[in-house]
Residue, then its C-alpha position, 0 to 999 in steps of 0.5 A: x500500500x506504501x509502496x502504491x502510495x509513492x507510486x503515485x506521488x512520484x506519478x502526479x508530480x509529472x502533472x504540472x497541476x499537481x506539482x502547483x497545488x503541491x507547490x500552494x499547500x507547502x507554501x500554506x504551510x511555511x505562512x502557518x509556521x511563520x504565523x505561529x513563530x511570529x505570535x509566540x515572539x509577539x506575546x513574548x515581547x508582550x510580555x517583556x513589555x509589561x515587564x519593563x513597563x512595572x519596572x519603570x513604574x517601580x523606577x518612578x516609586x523609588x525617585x518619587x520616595x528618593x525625593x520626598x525623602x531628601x525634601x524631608x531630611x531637608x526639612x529635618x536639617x533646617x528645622x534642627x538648625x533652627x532650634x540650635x539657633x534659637x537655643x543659642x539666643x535663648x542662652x545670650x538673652x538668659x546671661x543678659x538677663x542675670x547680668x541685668x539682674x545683677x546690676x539692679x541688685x547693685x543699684x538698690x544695695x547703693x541707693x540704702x548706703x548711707x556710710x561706708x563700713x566695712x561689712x558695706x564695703x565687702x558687700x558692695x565689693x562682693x556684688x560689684x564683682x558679680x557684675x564684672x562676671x555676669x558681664x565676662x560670661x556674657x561678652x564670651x556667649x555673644x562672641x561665641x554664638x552666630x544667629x544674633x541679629x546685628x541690632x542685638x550685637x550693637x546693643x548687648x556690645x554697647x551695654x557690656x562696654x558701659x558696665x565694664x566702665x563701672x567703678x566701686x570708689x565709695x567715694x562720698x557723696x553716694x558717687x557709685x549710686x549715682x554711677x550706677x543710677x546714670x547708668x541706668x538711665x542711659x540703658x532703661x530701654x535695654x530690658x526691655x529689649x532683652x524680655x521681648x528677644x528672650x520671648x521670642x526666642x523661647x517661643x520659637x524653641x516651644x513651636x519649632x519653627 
């Protein structure tokens, strides 16, 4: 029967219409094949294309948390650099505070002299160098600190060199108290100043801003 078979194909291929129609069904086959190859690339590439369309959504994710990220550090460092600020200020304005302190509890230590002894003396002595180390400590926390104002720095500067020319003389006459007194006057506004910067600041540190 095999043998019939090839017989007979061997005898139709002399048929030119036989050899067209063998010709047309080969070719059919090859689109076939083709066809199949071409779908399979496609659903291939199909794919590669979601894949590389997730990772490039997932590329999108990272950059947009690098950068939210980066916002946020940002906002951390200046919001650190801001407190540090105001906790310096805070510190300058509490020393100019005990400072001021000082130099009224002077005033009023001399306003009630009425002579000179020895007890008065090493009092007056005492708190005269109280003063003198308010300032000190003062004068080295302005120059040391970088987030006051230049207003503040005038101020504080032309306050310090005013105390620093106070002189215990217990000369007669209540001469220091007067001293001091004209000292006083030439500065009234200066706690003032002192209070409200020190608010300020206070309030900031307690806000955060």
């Amino acid at each position: 029967m095999i043998c019939s078979a090839l017989v007979w194909f061997r005898n139709s291929l002399r048929d030119p219409s036989w050899v067209v129609a063998y010709a047309l069904s080969l070719q059919l086959l090859i689109f076939g094949l083709q066809a199949w190859i071409f779908g399979k690339h496609a659903k291939t590439f199909e794919a590669h294309k979601d894949i590389a369309d997730r990772q490039a959504t997932t590329a999108d994710l990272i950059r947009t948390a690098l950068q939210n990220q980066e916002t946020i550090s940002k906002s951390q460092l200046n919001l650190q650099r801001q407190l540090e600020s105001q906790s310096e200020r805070r510190i300058v304005f509490d020393l100019m505070t005990t400072l001021l302190t000082s130099v009224d509890r002077l005033t009023e230590k001399l306003s009630r002299v009425t002579t000179i002894t020895k007890e008065v003396n090493d009092e007056l002595n005492e708190t005269f160098i109280k003063v003198r180390n308010d300032a000190t400590v003062s004068r080295m926390a302005i120059l040391s600190t970088q987030h006051l104002s230049q207003d503040e720095l005038n101020h504080f500067s032309a306050y310090l060199d005013d105390v620093n020319q106070l002189k215990q003389t217990n000369a007669p006459n209540h001469a220091d108290y007067f001293q001091l007194k004209a000292f006083q006057d030439r500065h009234k506004d200066f706690l003032k100043i002192v209070a409200e910067n020190r608010k300020t600041a206070i309030a900031a540190i307690t806000s955060g801003t």
